[in-house]
PDB file of N, H, CA, C and O in Angstrom:
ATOM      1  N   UNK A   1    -149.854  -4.676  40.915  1.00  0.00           N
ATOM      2  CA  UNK A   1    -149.421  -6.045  41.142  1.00  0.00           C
ATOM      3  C   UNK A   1    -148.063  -6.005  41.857  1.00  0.00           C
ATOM      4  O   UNK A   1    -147.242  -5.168  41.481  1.00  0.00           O
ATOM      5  N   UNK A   2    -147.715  -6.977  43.016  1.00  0.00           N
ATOM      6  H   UNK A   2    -148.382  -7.657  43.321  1.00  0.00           H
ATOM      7  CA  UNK A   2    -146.877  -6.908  43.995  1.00  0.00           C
ATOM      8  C   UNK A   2    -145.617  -7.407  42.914  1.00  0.00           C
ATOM      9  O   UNK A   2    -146.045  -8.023  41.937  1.00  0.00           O
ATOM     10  N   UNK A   3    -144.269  -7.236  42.966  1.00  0.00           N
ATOM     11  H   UNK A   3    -143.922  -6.736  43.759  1.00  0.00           H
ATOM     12  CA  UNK A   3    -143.107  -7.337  42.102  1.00  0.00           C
ATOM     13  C   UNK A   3    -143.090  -9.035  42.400  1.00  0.00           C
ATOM     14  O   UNK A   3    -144.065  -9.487  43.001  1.00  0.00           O
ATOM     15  N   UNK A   4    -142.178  -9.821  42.056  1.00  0.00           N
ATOM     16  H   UNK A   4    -141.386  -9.454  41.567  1.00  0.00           H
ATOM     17  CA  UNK A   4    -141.837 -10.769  42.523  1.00  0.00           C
ATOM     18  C   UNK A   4    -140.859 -11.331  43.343  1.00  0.00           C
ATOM     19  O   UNK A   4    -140.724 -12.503  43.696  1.00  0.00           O
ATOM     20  N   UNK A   5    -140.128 -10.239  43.625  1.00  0.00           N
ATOM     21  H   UNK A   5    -140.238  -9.287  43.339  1.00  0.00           H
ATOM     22  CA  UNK A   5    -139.144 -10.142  44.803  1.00  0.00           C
ATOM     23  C   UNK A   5    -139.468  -9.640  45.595  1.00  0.00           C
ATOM     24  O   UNK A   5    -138.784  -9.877  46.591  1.00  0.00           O
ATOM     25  N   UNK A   6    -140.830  -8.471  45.865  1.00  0.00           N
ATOM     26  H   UNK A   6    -141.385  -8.279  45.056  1.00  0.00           H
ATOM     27  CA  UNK A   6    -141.818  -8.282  46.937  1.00  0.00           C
ATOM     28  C   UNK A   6    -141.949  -9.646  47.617  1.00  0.00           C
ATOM     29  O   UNK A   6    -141.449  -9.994  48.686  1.00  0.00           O
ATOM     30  N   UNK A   7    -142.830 -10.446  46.665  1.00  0.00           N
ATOM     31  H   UNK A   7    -143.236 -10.163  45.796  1.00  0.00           H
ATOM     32  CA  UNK A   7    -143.659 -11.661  47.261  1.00  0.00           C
ATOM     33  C   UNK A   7    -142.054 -12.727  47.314  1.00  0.00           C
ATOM     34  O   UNK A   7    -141.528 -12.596  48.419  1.00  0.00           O
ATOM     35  N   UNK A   8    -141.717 -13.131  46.919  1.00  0.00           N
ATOM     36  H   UNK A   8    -142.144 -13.237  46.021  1.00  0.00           H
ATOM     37  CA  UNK A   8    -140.565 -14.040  47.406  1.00  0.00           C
ATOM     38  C   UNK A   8    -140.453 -13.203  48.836  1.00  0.00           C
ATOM     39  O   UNK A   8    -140.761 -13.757  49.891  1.00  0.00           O
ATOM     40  N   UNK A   9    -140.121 -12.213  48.806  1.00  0.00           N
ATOM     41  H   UNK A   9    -139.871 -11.763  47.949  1.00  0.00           H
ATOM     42  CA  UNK A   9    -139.993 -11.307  50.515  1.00  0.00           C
ATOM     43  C   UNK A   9    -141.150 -11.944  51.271  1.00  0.00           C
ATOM     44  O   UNK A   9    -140.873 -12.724  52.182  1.00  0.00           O
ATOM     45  N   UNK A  10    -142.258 -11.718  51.014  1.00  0.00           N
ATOM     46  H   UNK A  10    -142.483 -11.085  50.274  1.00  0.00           H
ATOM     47  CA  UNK A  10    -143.160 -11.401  51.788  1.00  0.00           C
ATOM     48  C   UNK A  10    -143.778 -13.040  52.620  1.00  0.00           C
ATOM     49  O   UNK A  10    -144.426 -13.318  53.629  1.00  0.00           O
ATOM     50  N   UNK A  11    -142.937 -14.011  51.185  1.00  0.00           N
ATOM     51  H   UNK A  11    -142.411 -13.785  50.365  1.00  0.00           H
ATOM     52  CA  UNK A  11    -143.361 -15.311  51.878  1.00  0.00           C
ATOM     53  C   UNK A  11    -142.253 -16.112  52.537  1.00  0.00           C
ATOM     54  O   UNK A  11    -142.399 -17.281  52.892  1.00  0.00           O
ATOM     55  N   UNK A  12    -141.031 -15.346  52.691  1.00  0.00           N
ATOM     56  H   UNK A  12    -140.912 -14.396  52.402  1.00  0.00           H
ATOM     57  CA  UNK A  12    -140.240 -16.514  52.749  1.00  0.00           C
ATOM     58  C   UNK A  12    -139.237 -16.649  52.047  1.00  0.00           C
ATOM     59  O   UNK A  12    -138.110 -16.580  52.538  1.00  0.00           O
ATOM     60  N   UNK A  13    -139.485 -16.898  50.575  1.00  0.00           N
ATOM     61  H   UNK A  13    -140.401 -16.954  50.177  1.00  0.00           H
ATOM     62  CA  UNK A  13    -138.851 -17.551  49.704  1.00  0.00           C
ATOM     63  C   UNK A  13    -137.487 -17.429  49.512  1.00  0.00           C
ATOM     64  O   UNK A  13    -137.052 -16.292  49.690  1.00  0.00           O
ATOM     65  N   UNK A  14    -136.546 -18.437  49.142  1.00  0.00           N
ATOM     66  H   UNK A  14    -136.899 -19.361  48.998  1.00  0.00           H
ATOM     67  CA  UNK A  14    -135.550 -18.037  49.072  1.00  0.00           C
ATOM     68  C   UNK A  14    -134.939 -18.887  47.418  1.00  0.00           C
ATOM     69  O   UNK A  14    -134.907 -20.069  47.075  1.00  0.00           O
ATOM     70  N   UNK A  15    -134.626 -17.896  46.886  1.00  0.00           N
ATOM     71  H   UNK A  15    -134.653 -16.936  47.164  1.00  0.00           H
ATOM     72  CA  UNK A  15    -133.845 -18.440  45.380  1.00  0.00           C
ATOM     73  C   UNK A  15    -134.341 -17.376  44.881  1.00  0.00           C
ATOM     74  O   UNK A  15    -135.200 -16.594  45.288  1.00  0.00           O
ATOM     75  N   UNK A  16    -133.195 -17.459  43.191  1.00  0.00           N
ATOM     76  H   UNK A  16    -132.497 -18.094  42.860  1.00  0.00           H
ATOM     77  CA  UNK A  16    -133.068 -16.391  42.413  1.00  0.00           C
ATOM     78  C   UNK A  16    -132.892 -17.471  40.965  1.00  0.00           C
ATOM     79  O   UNK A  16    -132.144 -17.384  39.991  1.00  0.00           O
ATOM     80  N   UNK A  17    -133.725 -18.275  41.266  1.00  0.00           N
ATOM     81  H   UNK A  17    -134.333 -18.346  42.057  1.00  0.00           H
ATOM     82  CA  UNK A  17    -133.521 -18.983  39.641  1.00  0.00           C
ATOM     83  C   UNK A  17    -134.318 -18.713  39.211  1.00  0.00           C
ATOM     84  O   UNK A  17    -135.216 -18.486  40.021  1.00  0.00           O
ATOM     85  N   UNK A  18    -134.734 -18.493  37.629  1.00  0.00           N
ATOM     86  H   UNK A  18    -134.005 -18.678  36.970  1.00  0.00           H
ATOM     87  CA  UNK A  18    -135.419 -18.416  36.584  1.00  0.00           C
ATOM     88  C   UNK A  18    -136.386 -19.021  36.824  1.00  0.00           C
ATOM     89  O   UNK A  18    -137.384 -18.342  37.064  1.00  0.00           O
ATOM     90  N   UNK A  19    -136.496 -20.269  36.860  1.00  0.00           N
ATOM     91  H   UNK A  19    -135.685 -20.821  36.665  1.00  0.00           H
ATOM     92  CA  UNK A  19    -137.489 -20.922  36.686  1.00  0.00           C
ATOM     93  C   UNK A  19    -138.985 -20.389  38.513  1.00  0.00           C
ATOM     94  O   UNK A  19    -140.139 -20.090  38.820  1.00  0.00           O
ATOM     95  N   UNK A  20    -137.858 -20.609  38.915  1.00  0.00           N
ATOM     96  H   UNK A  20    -136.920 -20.852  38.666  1.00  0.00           H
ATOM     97  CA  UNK A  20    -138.565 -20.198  40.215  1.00  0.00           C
ATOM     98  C   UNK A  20    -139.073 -18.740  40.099  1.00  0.00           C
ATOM     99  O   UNK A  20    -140.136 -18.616  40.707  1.00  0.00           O
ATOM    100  N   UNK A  21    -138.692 -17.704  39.566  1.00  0.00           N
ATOM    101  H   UNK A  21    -137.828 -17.804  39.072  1.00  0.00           H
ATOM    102  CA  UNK A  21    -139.117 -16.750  38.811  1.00  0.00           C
ATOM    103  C   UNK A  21    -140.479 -16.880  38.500  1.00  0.00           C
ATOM    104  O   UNK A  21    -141.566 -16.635  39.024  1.00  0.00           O
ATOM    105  N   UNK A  22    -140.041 -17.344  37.480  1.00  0.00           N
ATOM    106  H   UNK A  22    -139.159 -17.543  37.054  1.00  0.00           H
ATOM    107  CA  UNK A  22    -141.141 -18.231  36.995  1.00  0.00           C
ATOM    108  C   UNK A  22    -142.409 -18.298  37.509  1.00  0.00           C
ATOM    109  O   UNK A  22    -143.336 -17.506  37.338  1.00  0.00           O
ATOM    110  N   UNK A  23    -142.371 -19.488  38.267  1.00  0.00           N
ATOM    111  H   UNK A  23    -141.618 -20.131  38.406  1.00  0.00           H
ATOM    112  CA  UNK A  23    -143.466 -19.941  39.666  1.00  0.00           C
ATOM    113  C   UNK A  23    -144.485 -18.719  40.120  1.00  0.00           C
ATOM    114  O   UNK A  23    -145.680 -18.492  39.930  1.00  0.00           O
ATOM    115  N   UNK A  24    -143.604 -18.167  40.691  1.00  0.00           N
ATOM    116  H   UNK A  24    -142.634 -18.351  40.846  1.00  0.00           H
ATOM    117  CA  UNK A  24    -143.831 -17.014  41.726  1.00  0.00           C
ATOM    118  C   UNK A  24    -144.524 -15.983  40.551  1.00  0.00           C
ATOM    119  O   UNK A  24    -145.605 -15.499  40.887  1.00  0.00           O
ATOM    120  N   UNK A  25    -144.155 -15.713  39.597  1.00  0.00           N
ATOM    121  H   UNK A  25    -143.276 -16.106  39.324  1.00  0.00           H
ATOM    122  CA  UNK A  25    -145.028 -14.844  38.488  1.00  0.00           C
ATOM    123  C   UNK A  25    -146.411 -15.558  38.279  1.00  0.00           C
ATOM    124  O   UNK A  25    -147.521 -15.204  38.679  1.00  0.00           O
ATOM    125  N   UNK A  26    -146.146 -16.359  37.746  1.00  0.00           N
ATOM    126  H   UNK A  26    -145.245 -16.646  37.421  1.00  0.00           H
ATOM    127  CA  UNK A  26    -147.775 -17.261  37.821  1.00  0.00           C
ATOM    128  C   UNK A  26    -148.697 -17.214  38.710  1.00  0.00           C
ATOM    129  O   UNK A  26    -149.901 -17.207  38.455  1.00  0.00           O
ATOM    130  N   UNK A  27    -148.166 -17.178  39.895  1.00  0.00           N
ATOM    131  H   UNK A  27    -147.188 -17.184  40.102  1.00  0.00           H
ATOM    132  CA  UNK A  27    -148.816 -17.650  41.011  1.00  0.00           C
ATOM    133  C   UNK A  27    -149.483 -16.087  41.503  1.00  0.00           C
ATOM    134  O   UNK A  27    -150.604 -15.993  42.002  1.00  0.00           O
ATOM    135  N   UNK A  28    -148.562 -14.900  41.258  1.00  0.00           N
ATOM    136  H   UNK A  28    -147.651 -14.977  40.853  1.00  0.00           H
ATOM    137  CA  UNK A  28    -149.091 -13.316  41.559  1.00  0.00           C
ATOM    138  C   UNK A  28    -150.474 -13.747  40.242  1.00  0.00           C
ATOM    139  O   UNK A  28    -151.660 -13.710  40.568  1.00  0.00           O
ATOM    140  N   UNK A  29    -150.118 -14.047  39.108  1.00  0.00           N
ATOM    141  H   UNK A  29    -149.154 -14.077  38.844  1.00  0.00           H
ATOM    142  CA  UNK A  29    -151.450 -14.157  37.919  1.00  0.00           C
ATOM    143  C   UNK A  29    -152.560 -14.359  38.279  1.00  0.00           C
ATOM    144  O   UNK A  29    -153.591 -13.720  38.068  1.00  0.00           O
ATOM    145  N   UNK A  30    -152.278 -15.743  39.135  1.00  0.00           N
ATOM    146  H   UNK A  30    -151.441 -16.262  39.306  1.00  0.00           H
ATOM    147  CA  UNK A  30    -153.726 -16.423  39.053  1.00  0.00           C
ATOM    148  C   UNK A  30    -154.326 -15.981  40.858  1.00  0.00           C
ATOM    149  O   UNK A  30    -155.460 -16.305  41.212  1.00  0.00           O
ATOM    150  N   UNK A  31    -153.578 -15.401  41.593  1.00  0.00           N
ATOM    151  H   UNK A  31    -152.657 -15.138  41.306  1.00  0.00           H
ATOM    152  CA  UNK A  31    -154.034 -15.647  42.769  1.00  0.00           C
ATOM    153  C   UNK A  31    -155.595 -14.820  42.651  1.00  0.00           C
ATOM    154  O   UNK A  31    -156.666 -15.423  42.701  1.00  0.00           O
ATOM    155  N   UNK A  32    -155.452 -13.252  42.476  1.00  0.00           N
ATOM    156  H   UNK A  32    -154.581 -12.762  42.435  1.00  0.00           H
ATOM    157  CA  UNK A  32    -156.949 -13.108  42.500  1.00  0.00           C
ATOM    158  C   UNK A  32    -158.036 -13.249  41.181  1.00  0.00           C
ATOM    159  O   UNK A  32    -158.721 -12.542  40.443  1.00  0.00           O
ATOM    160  N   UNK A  33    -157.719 -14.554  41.406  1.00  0.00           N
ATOM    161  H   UNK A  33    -157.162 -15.129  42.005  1.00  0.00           H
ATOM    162  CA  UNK A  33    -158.770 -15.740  40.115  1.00  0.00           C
ATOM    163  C   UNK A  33    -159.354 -16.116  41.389  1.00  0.00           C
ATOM    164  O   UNK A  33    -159.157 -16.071  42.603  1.00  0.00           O
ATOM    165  N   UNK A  34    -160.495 -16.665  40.156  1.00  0.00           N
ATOM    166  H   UNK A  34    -160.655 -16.702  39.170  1.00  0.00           H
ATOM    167  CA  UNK A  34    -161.135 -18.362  41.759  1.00  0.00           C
ATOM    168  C   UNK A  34    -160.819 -18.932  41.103  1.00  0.00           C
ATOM    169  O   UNK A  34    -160.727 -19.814  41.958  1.00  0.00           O
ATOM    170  N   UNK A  35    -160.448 -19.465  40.139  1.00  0.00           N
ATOM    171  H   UNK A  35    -160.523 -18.749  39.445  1.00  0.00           H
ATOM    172  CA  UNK A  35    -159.450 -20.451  39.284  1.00  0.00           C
ATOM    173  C   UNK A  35    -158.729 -21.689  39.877  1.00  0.00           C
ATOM    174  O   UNK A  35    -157.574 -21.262  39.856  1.00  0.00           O
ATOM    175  N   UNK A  36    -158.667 -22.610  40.256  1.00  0.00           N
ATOM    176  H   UNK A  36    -159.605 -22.957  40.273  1.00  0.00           H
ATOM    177  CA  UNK A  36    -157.922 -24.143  40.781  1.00  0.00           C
ATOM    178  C   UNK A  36    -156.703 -23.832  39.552  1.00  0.00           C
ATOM    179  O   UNK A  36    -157.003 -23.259  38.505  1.00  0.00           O
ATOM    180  N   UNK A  37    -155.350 -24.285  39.845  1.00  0.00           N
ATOM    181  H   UNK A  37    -155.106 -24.751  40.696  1.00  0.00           H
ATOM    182  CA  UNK A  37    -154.496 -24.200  39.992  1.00  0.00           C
ATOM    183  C   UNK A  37    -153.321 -25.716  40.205  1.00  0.00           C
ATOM    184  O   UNK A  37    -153.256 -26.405  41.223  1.00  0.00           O
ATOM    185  N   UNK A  38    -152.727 -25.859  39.277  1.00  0.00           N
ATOM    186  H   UNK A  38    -152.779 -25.299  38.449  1.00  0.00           H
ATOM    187  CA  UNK A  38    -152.106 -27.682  39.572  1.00  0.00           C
ATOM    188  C   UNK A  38    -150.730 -27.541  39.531  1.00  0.00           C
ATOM    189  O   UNK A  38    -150.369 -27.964  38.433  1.00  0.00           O
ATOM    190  N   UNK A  39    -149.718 -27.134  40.220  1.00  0.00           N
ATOM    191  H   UNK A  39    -150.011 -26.791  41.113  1.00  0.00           H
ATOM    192  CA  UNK A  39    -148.177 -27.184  40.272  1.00  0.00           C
ATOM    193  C   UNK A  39    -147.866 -28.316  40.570  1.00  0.00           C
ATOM    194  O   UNK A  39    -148.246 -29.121  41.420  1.00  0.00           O
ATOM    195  N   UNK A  40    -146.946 -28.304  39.591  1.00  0.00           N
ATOM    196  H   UNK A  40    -146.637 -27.649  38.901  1.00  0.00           H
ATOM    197  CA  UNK A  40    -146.480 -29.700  39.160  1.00  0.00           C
ATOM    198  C   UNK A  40    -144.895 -29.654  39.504  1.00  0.00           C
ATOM    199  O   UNK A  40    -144.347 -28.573  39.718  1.00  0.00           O
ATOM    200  N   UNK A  41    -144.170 -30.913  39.547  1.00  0.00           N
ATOM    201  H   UNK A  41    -144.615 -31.791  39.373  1.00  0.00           H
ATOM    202  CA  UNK A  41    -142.694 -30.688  39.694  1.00  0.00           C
ATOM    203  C   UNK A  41    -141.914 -31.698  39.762  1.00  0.00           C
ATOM    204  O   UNK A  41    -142.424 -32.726  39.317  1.00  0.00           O
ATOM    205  N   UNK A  42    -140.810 -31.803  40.172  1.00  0.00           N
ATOM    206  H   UNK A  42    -140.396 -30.968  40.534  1.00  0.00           H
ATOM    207  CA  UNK A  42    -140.377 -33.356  39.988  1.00  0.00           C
ATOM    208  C   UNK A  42    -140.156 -33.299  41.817  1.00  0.00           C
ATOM    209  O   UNK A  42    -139.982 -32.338  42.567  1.00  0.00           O
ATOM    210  N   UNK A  43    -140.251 -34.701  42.070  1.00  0.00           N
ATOM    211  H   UNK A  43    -140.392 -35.482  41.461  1.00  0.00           H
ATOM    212  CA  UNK A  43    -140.524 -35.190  43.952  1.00  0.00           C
ATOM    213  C   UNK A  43    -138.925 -34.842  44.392  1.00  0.00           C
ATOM    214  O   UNK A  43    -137.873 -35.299  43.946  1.00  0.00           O
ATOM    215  N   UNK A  44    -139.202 -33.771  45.529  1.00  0.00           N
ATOM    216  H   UNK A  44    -140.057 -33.400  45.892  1.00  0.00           H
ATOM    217  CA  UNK A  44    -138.459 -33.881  46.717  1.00  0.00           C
ATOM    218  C   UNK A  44    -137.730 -32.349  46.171  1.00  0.00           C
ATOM    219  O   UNK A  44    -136.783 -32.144  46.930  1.00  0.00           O
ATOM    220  N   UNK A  45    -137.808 -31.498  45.395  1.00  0.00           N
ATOM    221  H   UNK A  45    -138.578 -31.665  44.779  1.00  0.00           H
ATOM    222  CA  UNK A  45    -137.453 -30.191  45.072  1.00  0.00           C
ATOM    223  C   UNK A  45    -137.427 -29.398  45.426  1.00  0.00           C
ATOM    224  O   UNK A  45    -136.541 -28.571  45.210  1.00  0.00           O
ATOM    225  N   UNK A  46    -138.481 -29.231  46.221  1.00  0.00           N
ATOM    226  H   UNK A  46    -139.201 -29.903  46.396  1.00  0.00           H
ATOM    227  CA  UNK A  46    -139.115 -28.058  47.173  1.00  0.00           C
ATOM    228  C   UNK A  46    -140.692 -28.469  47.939  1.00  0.00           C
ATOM    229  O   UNK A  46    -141.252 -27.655  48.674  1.00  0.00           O
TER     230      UNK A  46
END
């Protein structure tokens, strides 16, 4: 499984908060699922 500062690399991403941590861990979890997926957040954040 790719680290999460791999994939923050690999997409772009830029931040080092926890929560965004976060995100990006989940998202390595479920990607090779076929699983649907609902990120949620508060408007205008990212």
């Amino acid at each position: 499984m790719e680290s999460i500062q791999a994939t923050k690399q690999r997409f772009g991403i830029i931040g080092n908060d926890p929560k965004l941590n976060r995100a990006v861990e989940k998202a390595i979890q479920v990607a090779p699922t076929d699983i649907s997926v609902l990120v949620t957040g508060e408007s205008g954040v990212g």
